[in-house]
N, C-alpha and C positions, 0 to 999 in steps of 0.2 A: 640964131635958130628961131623960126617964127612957131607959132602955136599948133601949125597942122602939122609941121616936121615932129615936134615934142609929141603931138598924139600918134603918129606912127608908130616912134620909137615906142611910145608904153603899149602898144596893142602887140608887137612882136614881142615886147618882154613878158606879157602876158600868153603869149602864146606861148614861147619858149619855155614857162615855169609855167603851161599846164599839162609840155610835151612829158616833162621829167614822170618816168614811173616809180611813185617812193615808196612802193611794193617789193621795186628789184633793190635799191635802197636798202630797207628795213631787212630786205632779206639776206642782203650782204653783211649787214651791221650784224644780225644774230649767229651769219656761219662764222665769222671772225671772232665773234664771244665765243661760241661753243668750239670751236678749235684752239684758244686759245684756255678756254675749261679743260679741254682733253689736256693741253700739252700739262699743266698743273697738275690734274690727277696719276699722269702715269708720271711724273714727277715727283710726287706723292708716292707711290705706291712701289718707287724703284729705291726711292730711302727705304721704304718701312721692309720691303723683300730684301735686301742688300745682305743686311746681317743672316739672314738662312742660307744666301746663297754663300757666303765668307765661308760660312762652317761647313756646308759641305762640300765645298772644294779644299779645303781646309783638312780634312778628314780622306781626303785620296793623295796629299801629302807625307812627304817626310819631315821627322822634325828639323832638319836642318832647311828645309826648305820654306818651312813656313816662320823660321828665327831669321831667314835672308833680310839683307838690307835691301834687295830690290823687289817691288812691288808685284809679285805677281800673282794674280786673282787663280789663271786657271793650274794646274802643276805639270809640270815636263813629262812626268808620267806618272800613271791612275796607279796606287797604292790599293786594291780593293781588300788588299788583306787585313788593311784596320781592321773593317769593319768583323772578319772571320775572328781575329785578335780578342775582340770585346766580347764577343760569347765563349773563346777559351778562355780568357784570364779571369772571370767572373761569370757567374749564371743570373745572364741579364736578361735573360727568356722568362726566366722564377722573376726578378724585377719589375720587366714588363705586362707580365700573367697576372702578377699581385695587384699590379695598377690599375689596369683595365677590368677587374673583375670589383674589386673596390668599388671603383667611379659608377660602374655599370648599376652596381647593387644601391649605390646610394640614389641617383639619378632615377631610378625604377620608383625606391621609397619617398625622393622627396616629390615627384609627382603625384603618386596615388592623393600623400597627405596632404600635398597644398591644394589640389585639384576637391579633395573633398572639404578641406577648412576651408576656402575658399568659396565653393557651393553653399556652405552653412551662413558664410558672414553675407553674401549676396540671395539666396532665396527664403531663408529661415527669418524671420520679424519674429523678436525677443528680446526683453529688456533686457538693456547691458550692449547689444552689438554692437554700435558703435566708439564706447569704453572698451571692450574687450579687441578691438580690431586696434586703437587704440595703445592700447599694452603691448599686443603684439609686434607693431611696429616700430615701440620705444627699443624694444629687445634688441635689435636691428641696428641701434645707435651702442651697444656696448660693444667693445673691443674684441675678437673672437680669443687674444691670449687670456683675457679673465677669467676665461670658462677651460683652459686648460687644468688648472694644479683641483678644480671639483670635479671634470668628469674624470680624472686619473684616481682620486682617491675613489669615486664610484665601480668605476672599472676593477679595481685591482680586489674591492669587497666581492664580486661578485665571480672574480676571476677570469679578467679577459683580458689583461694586462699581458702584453707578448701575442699579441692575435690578433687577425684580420676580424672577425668581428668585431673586437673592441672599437676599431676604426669607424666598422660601419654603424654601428650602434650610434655612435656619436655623433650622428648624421642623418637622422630618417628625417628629419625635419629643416626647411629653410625657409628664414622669415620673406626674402626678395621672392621668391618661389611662389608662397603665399599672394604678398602684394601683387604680382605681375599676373596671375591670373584672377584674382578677382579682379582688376582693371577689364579686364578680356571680358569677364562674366558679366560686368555691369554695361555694357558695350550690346548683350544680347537682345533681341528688341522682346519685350517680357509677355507680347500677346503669343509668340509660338511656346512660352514656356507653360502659360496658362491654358491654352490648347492641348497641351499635350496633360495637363492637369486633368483635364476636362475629362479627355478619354480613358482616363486611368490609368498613365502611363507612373510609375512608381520612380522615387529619387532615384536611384541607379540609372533607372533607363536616358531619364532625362537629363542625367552626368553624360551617358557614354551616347546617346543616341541623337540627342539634339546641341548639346551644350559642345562636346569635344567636336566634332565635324566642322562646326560656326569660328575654333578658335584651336584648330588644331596646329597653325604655325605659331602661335603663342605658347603651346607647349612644347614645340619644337625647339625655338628658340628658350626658353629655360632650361631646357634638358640639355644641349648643347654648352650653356654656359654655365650649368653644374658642374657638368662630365668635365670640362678644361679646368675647372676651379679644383674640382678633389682629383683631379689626376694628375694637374702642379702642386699639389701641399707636400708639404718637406716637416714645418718643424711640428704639428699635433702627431704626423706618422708616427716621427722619429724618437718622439716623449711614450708613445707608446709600445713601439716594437722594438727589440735588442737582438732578436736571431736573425741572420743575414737571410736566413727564407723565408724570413718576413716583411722584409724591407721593400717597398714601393721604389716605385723608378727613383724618385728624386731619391731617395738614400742611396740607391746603389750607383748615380753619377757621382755621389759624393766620394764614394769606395778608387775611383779612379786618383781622386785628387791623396788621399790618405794615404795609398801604395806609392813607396817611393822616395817619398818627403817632398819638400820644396821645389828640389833641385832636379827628382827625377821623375814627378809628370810625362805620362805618355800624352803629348796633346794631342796627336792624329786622330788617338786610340779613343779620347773625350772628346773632340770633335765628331768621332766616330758615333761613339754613342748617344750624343745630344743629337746627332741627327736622325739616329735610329728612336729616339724619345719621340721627337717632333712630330716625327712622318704619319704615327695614328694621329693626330688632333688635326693635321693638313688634309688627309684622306674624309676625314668625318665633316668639316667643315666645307670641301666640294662636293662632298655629297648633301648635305643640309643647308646649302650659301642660299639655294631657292627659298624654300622655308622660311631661315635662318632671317633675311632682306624682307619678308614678306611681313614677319609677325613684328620687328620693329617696325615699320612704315605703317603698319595698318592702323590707323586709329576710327575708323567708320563703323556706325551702327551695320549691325550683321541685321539683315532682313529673310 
């Protein structure tokens, strides 16, 4: 092959690799990742659902059917009477009223308080802030069973022992609570704070009026992960309530396993109910998933 054949051949292979568009390329390469993302995530997300969806199919069951040796997710026929079952044999309307009104009350007080300690350890410059922010954080590494056998002996001087107060009491206050929104607070950009200074806007105003608008999915998101945290708590309830019309959901799914003994567990009927526990924290969560997504993800100065 002589030298002007060799320089043809490289001017067509130069043409040829400059025909190539590595636009359409790069953009195949990324739909093949991103579908191959999706397939993982709902992959993901078909474990983590799997177990709600067992139980309530699980809960339109008989128990013979769900003791079967053959594997079957949906039932031959829908049982809807569990669920009627689990409001006559117990008053799990009183379980679930307690719960929800509990979580509610606390979720209300541990806002206000951290939303204002918060404001204090972010706009107030005073010796000590940093030490006292400090302490209060260390609080946050002791164990929450430590603080059972003092607030029980506090409780009981004062006579709240057997009471839904008692419960709430012991709860106006949460140190993550704290932490997560002064993070949020110190994120505000501080010339609207000083602005609003300026005009004579007073601490209140500049809590509810500038501050909570800039970092309202930040308290969304806290208040949601409150509400789930004390509306699964089973054993501070259960140390301090002994009347069955006092008892929060988690004691009264308890009351199913008790009845019976060992041997004769209704599981439909607890299936039944664990699903009917669920369904408020599923409901609250698609209603606040917007929010909820927004104030973990946001880490940007608020302008």
């Amino acid at each position: 092959m002589d030298i002007n054949s060799i320089a043809e051949c490289s001017i067509e292979s130069k043409e040829k690799y400059e025909d190539i568009d590595f636009k359409e390329v790069t953009t195949l390469k990324q739909k093949i990742i991103q579908v191959i993302r999706h397939i993982i995530l709902a992959g993901i997300s078909f474990i983590t659902f799997f177990p709600f969806l067992w139980m309530f199919f699980n809960a339109l069951k008989t128990k013979d059917e769900i003791f079967s040796s053959r594997f079957n997710l949906i039932p031959s026929s829908f049982k809807f009477d569990n669920f009627i079952n689990v409001f006559k044999e117990a008053p799990f309307e009183v379980y679930l009223g307690n719960s929800l009104f509990v979580a509610s009350v606390e979720v209300l007080f541990q806002v206000i308080s951290g939303a204002m300690i918060a404001y204090a350890l972010t706009q107030f410059k005073f010796r000590g802030r940093t030490l006292l922010f400090g302490i209060i954080m260390c609080t946050y590494m002791l164990p929450s069973a430590v603080t059972y056998v003092p607030c029980y002996i506090m409780l009981s001087k004062v006579g709240l022992i057997d009471t839904l107060t008692g419960i709430i009491v012991s709860n106006l206050s949460n140190v993550f609570g704290i932490f997560l929104l002064r993070q949020a607070f110190l994120q505000i950009n501080k010339s609207l704070i000083e602005a609003a200074r300026i005009d004579g806007a007073s601490h209140f105003k500049i809590l509810w009026r500038i501050i909570f608008p800039l970092t309202k999915p930040t308290f969304i998101t806290f208040g949601l992960i409150s509400f789930v945290t004390y509306y699964n708590e089973y054993m501070y309830p259960s140390l301090i309530t002994k009347s069955p019309e006092k008892f929060l959901v988690s004691a009264g799914l308890r009351q199913f396993f008790i009845q019976g003994g060992a041997y004769g567990i209704k599981w439909p009927e607890v299936m039944a109910a664990s699903t009917i526990t669920v369904l408020p924290l599923l409901l609250l969560f698609l209603c606040a998933q917007k929010w909820f997504i927004k104030g973990v993800g946001d880490s940007g100065v608020k302008e």
